[in-house]
C-alpha positions as CSV (number, residue, x, y, z in Angstrom):
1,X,0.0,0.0,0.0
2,X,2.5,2.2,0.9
3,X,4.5,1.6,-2.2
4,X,1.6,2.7,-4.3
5,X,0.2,5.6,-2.4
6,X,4.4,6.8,-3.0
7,X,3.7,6.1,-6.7
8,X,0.4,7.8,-7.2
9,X,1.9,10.8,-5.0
10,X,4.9,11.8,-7.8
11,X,2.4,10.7,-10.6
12,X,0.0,13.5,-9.3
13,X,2.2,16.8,-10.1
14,X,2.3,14.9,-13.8
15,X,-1.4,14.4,-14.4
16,X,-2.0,17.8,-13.3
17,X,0.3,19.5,-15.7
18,X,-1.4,17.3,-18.5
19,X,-4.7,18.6,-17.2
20,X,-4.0,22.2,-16.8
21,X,-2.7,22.1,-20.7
22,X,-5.5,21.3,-21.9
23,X,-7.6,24.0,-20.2
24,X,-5.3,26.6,-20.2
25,X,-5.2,29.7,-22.7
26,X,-1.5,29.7,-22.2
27,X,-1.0,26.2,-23.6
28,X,-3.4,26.7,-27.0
29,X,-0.3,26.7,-29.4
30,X,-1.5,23.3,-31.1
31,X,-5.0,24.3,-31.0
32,X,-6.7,27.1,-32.8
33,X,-9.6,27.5,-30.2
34,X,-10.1,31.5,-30.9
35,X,-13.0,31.2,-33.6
36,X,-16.6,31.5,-33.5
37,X,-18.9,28.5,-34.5
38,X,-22.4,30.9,-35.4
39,X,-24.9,31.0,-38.0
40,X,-26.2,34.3,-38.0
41,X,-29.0,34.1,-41.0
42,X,-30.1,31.5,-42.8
43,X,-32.6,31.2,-45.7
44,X,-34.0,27.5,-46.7
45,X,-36.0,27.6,-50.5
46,X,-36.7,31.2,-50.2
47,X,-37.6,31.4,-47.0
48,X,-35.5,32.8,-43.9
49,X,-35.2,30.4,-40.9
50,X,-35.6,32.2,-37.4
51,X,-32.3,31.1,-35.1
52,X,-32.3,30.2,-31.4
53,X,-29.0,31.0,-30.6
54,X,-29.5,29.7,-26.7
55,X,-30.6,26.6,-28.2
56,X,-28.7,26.3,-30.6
57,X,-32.0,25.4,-32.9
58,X,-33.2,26.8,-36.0
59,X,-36.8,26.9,-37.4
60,X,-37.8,27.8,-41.1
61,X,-41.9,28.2,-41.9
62,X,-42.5,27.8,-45.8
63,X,-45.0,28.1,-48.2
64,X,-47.9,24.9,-48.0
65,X,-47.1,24.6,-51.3
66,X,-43.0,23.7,-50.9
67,X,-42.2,19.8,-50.9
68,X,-40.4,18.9,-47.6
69,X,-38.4,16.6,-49.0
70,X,-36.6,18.8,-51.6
71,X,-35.2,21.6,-50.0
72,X,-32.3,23.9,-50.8
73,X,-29.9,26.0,-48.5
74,X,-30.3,29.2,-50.5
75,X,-27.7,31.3,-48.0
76,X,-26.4,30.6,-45.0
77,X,-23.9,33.6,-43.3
78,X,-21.1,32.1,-40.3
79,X,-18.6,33.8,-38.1
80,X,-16.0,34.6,-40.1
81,X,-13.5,32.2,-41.0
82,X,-16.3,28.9,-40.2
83,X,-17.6,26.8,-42.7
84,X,-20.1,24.2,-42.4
85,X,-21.6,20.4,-43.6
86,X,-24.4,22.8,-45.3
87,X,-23.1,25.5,-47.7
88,X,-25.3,27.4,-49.8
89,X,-26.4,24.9,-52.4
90,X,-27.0,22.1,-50.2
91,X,-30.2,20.0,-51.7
92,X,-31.6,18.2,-48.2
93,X,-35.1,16.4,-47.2
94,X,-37.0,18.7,-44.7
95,X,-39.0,15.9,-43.5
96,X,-37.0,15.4,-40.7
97,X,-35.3,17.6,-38.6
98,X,-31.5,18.1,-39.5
99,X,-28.1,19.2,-38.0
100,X,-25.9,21.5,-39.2
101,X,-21.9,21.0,-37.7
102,X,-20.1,24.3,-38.0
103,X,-16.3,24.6,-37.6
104,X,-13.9,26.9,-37.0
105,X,-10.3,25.6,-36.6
106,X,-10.4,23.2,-33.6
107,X,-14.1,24.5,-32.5
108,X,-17.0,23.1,-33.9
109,X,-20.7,23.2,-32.8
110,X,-24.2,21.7,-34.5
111,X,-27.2,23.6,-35.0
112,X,-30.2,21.8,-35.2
113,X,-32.7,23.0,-38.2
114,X,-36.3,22.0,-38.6
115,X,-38.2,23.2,-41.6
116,X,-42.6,23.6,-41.5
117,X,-45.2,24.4,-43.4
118,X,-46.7,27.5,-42.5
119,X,-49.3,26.5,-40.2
120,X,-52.5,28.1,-38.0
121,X,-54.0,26.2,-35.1
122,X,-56.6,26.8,-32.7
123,X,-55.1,26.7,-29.0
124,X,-58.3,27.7,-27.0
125,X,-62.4,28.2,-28.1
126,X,-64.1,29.4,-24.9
127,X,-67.8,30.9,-25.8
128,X,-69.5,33.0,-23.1
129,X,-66.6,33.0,-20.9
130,X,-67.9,29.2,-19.9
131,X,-68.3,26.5,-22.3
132,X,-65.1,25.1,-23.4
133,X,-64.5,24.2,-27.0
134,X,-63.2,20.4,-28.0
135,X,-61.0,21.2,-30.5
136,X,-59.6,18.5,-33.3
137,X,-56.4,20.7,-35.0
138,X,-56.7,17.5,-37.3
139,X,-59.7,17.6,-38.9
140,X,-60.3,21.6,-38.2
141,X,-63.3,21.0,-36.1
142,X,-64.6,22.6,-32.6
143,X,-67.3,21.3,-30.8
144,X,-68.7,23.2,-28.0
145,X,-71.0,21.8,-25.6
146,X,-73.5,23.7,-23.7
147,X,-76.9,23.2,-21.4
148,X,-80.2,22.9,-23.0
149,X,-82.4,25.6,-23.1
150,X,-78.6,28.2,-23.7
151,X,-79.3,30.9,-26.1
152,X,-77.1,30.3,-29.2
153,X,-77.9,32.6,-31.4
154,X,-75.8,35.6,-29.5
155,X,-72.7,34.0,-28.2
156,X,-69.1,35.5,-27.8
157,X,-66.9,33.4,-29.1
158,X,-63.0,33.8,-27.6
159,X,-60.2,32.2,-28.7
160,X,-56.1,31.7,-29.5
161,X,-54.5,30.9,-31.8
162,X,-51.1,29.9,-33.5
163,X,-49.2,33.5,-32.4
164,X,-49.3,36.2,-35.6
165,X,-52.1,34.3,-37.3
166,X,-55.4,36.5,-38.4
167,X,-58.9,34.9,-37.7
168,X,-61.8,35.6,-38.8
169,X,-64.3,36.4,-36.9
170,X,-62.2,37.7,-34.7
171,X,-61.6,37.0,-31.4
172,X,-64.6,38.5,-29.1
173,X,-67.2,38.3,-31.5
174,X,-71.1,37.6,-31.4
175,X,-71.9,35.0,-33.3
176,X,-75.3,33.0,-34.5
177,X,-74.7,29.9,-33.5
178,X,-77.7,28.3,-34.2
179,X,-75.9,26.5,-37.6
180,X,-72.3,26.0,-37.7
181,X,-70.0,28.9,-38.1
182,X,-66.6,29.0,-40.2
183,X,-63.8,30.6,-38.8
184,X,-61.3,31.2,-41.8
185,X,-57.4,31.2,-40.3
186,X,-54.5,33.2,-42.2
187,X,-50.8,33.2,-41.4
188,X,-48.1,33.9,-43.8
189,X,-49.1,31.7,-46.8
190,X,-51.4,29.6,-44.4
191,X,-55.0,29.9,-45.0
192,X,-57.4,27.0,-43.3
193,X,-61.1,26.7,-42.1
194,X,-62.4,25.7,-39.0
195,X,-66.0,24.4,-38.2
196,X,-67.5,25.3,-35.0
197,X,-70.6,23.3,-34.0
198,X,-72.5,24.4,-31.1
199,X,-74.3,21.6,-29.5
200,X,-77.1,22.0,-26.4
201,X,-77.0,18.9,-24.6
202,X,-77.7,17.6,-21.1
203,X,-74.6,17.0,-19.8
204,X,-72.8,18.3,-16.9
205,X,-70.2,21.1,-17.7
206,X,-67.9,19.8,-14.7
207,X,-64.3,19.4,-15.6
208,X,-63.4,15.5,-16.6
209,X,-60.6,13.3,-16.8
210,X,-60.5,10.1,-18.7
211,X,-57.4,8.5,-17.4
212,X,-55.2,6.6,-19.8
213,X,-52.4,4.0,-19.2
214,X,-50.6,5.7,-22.6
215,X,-48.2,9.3,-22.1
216,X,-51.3,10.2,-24.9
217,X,-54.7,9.3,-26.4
218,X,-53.5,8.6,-29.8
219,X,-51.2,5.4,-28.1
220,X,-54.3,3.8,-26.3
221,X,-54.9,0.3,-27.1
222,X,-58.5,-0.1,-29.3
223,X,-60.7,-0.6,-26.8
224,X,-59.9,2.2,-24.5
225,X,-59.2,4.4,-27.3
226,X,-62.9,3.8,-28.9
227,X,-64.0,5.0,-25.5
228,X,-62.0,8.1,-25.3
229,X,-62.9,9.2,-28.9
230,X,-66.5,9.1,-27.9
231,X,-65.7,10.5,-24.5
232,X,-63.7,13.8,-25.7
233,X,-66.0,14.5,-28.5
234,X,-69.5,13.9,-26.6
235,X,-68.9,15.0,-23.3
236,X,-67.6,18.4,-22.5
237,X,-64.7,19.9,-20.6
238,X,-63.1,16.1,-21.4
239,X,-59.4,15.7,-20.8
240,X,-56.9,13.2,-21.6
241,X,-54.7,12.5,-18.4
242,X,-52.2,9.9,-18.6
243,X,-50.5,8.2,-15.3
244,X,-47.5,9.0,-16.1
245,X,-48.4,12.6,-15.9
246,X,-50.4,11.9,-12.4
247,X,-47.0,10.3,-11.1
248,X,-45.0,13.5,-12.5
249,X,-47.3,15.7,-10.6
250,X,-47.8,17.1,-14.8
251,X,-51.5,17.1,-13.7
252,X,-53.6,17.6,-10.5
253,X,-56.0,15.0,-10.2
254,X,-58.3,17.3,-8.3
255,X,-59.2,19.4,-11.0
256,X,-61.4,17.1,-11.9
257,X,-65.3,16.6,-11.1
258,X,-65.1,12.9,-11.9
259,X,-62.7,10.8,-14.0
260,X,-63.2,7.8,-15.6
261,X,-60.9,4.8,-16.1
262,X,-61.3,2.5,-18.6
263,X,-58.2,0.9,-19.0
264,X,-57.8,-1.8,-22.2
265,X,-54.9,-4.4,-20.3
266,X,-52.4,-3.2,-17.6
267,X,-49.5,-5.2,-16.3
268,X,-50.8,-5.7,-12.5
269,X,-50.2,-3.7,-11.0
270,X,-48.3,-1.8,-13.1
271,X,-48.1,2.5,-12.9
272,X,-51.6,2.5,-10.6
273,X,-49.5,1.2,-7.8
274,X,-47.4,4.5,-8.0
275,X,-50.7,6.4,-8.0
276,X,-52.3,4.7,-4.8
277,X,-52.3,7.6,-2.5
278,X,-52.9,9.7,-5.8
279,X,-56.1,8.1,-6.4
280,X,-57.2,7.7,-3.0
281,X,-56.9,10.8,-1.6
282,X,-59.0,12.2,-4.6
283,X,-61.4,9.4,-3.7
284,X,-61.0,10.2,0.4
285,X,-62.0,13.8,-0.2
286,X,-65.2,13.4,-2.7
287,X,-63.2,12.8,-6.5
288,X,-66.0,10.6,-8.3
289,X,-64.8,7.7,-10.1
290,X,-66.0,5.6,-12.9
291,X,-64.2,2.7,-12.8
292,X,-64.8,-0.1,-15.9
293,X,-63.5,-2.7,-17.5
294,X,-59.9,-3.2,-16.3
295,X,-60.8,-0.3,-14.1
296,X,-62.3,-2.0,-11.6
297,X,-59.5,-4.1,-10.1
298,X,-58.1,-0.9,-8.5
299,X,-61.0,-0.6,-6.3
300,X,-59.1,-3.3,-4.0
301,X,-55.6,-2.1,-1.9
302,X,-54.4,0.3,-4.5
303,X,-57.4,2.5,-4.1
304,X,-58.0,1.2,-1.1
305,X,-62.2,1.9,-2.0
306,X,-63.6,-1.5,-1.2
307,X,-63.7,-2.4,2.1
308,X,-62.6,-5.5,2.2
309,X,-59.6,-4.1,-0.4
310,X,-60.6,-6.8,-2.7
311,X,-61.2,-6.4,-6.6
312,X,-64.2,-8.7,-7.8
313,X,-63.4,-12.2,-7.3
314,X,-64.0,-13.3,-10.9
315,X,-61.5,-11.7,-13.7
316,X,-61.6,-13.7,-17.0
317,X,-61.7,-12.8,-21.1
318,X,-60.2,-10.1,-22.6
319,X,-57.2,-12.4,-24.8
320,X,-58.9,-12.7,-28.4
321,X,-61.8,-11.4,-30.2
322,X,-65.1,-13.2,-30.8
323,X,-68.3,-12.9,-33.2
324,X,-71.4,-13.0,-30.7
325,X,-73.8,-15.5,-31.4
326,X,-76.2,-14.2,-29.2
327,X,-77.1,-10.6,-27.9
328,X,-75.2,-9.6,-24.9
329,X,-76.3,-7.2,-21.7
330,X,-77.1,-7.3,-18.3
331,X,-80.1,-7.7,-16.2
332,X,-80.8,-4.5,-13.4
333,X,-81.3,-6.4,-10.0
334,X,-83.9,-4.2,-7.5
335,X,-83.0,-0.6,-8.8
336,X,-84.7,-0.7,-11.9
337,X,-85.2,3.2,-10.8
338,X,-81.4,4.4,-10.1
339,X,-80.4,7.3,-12.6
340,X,-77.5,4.8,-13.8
341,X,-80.6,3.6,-15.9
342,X,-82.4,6.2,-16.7
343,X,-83.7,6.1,-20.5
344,X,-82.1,2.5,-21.5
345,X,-84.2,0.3,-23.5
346,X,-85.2,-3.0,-22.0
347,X,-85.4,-6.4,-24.5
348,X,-88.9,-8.9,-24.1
349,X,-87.3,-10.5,-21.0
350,X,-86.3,-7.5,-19.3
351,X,-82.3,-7.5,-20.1
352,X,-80.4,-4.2,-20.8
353,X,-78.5,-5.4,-24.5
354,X,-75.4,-3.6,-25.1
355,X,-74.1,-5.8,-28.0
356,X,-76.3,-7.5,-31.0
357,X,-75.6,-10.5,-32.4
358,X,-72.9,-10.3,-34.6
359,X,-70.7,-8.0,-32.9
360,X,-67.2,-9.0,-31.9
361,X,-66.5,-9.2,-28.0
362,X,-63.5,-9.8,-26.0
363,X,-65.5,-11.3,-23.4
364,X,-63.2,-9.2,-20.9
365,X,-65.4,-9.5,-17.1
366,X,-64.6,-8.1,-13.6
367,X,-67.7,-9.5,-11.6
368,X,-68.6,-10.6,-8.0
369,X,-70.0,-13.9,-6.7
370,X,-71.5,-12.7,-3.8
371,X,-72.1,-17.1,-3.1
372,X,-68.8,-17.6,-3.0
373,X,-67.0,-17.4,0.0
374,X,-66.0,-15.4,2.2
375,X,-69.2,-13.8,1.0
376,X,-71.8,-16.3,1.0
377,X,-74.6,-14.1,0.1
378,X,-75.2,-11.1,-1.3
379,X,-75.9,-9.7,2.6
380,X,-72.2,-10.7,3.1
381,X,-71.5,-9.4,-0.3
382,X,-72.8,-6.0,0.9
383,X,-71.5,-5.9,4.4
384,X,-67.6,-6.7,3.6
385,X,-67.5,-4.7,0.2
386,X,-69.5,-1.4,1.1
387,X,-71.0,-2.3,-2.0
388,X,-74.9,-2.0,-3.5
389,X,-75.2,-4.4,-6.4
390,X,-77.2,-2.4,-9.1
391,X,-76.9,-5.0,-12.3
392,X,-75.8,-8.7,-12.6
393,X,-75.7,-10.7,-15.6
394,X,-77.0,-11.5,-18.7
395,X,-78.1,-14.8,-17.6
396,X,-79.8,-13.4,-14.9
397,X,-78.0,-14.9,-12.1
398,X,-78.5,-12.6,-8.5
399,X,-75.6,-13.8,-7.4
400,X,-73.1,-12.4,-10.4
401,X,-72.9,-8.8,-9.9
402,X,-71.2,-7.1,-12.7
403,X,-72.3,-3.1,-11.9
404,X,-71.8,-2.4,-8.3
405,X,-72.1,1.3,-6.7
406,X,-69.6,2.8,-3.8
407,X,-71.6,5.3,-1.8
408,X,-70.2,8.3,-0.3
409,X,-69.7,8.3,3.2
410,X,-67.6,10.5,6.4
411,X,-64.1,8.7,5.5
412,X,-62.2,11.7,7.4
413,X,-63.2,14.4,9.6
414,X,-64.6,17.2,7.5
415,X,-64.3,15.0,4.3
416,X,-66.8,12.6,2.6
417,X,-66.0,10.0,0.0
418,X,-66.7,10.7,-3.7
419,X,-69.0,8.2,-5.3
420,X,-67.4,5.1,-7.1
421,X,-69.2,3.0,-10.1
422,X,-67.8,-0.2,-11.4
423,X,-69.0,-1.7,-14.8
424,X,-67.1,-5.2,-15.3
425,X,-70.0,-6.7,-17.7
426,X,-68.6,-8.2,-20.8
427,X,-71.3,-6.7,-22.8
428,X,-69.9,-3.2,-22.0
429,X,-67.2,-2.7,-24.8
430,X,-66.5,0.5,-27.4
431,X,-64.4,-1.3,-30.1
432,X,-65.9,-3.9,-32.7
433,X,-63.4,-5.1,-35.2
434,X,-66.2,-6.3,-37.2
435,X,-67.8,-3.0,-38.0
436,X,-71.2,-4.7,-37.1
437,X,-74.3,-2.5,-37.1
438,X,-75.0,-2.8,-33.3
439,X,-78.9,-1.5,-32.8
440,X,-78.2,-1.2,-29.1
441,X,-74.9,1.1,-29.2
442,X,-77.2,3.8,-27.7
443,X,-77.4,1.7,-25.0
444,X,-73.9,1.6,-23.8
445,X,-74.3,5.6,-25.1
446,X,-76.7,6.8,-22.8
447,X,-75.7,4.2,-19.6
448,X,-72.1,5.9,-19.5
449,X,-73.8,9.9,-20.3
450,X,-76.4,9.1,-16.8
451,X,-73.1,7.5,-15.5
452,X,-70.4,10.7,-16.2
453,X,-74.0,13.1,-15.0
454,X,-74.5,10.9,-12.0
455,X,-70.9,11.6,-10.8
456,X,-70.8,14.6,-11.6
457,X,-73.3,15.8,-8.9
């Protein structure tokens, strides 16, 4: 030990000289580190790019009508004495973004340049101060929900948009909204449309979260995707919140009225776990939740919501597709007059059909045998869940519940418990690979709007 601790001490002053030459100004004689790497103007096919410096990025808006993919450097000015991997004349595909390297003796540094159409896009549609717009920057549509009986034909309409862009109407109009209204959008060479459908409807203008196990909508598997399409464009003040972002602390949970989870599969117990307390403090002091398909597992020890902390005790389908044979619901068992059910349509022999014959169903359920132990019967059922049972299934078996309500109760001093429904029926699913005409979609339409209103009380 000693013997290296003597070597390592005269092989210090050594490494330290090495070190200091190669930070020093005084010991630069073999490298030329006294020129500057900037571009200070660029232009890309006629059209100047607008430089970040800080960031060292580079962003050039063209014409709608320029192909992305063939794109020409037309100037580009350095410090003096640089040169770069894209002089003036450079022929490049835009359709990606691209770095420039700029050197200058023994200094180099990359630019990063992106290249866009010119572009407008609505960022917010509020009209009369309250009812927020849905807005699809895709398919230049905005969909504004407000209560029945709302005067539309005298509505100020406010709005942003993509910054420097000219709208008209502009911003703080009143408009007839009794048809749709086009809103034309102009910036630079940029010149698009937007539809604006006002739509009176009875549902609650509460904020709402649909919860997804994706970082957005557009990654959601089929099934909870199909939900969240009808979701954000039926029900108002509808946002997408991902777990992810819960976990980040991205978005508060309790800005929400209710939120509704309808997960497609998660790996148990996967990101939920990390968003326990998350979800159970929103629960704890009154958050609403509508908790279906895969949902409804988390109403055991992650949400802690059940009192028992046990999911349902029968979890089965859900692995491959199928074309029904048969129509496929549920039967209501004793609270034929709950508002869950409000306005559904009942078959001859009393079932609630979600999916006709010829749909295609996963089969995915999260139900309760209430004769099963430690339950026994639906008494015991009752007294170790908290649970009501409010549907069972389509067979018309008491002892299968498959929609089961939570009811709020004094959890905390000076805080009540929100309100909790679970759907687990195999007959309530959004996506149908087949396409099929299903008669009784209206069904599963107007059991989730009573649902969403129901929770949002």
């Amino acid at each position: 030990m000693k013997k290296y601790l003597k070597s390592l001490y005269f092989a210090l002053p050594a490494l330290l000289a090495v070190f200091v030459a190669a930070c020093s100004d005084d010991n630069k004689s073999n490298l030329d580190l006294d020129g500057d790497t900037a571009i200070t103007a660029i232009t890309v096919s006629g059209y100047q790019g607008v430089i970040d410096e800080p960031a060292k990025a580079i962003v050039a808006y063209v014409a709608t009508s320029i192909d992305l993919s063939d794109l020409t450097i037309d100037a580009i000015t350095l410090s003096p004495g640089a040169t770069c991997d894209y002089p003036a004349g450079t022929r490049f595909s835009g359709l990606t973004p691209r770095s420039i390297r700029v050197v200058n003796g023994d200094v180099q540094c990359d630019y990063t340049l992106t290249v866009k159409h010119d572009n407008v896009e609505f960022l917010s549609f509020i009209l009369d101060g309250a009812y927020e717009g849905s807005i699809d920057n895709a398919a230049r549509t905005i969909t504004v929900f407000v209560p029945m009986g709302t005067d539309v034909t005298a509505m100020q309409a406010s709005f942003t948009v993509t910054e420097g862009a000219v709208v008209t109407p502009e911003s703080g109009s009143v408009i007839d909204f009794s048809a749709p209204v086009k809103f034309v959008a102009e910036l630079r060479t940029a010149r698009v449309e937007y539809t604006v459908t006002v739509i009176p409807d009875d549902m609650s203008q509460e904020p709402k979260a649909f919860i997804g196990n994706k970082p957005s909508a557009d990654l959601l598997d089929v099934e909870a995707a199909a939900a969240y399409r009808w979701m954000v464009d039926n029900v108002p003040n509808t946002t997408y919140v991902a777990l992810q972002d819960l976990i980040d602390n991205k978005v508060k949970i309790d800005d929400f009225k209710m939120v509704w989870c309808h997960f497609d599969f998660t790996d148990w117990p996967s990101q939920m776990w990390d968003t326990r307390d998350i979800f159970n403090s929103y629960w704890l002091r009154g958050g609403a939740i509508l908790a279906s398909r895969d949902g409804a597992r988390y109403i055991n020890d992650v949400w802690r919501i059940a009192r028992d902390q046990q999911c349902p005790n029968d979890m089965f389908g859900g692995d491959n597709y199928t074309t029904l044979a048969a129509d496929l619901g549920f039967t209501i068992t004793g609270h034929e007059t709950h508002p869950l059910f409000n306005g559904l349509a009942t078959d001859a022999d009393g079932r609630v059909v979600l999916l006709a014959t010829g749909c295609s169903n996963s089969g995915r359920t999260l139900c309760w045998h209430v004769d099963w132990q430690p339950y026994n019967d639906m008494a015991g059922w009752q007294e170790r869940t908290g649970a009501t049972a409010l549907a069972s299934s389509d067979s018309y078996d008491a002892n299968i519940v498959t929609i089961a309500e939570f009811e709020p109760y004094e959890a905390l001093k000076g805080y009540t418990t929100g309100r909790v429904i679970t759907i687990g029926t195999p007959a309530y699913e959004w996506y149908d690979k087949n396409g099929a005409n299903n008669p009784y979609r209206d069904n599963i339409i107007t059991l989730t709007k009573n649902a969403i209103n129901y929770l949002c009380q």
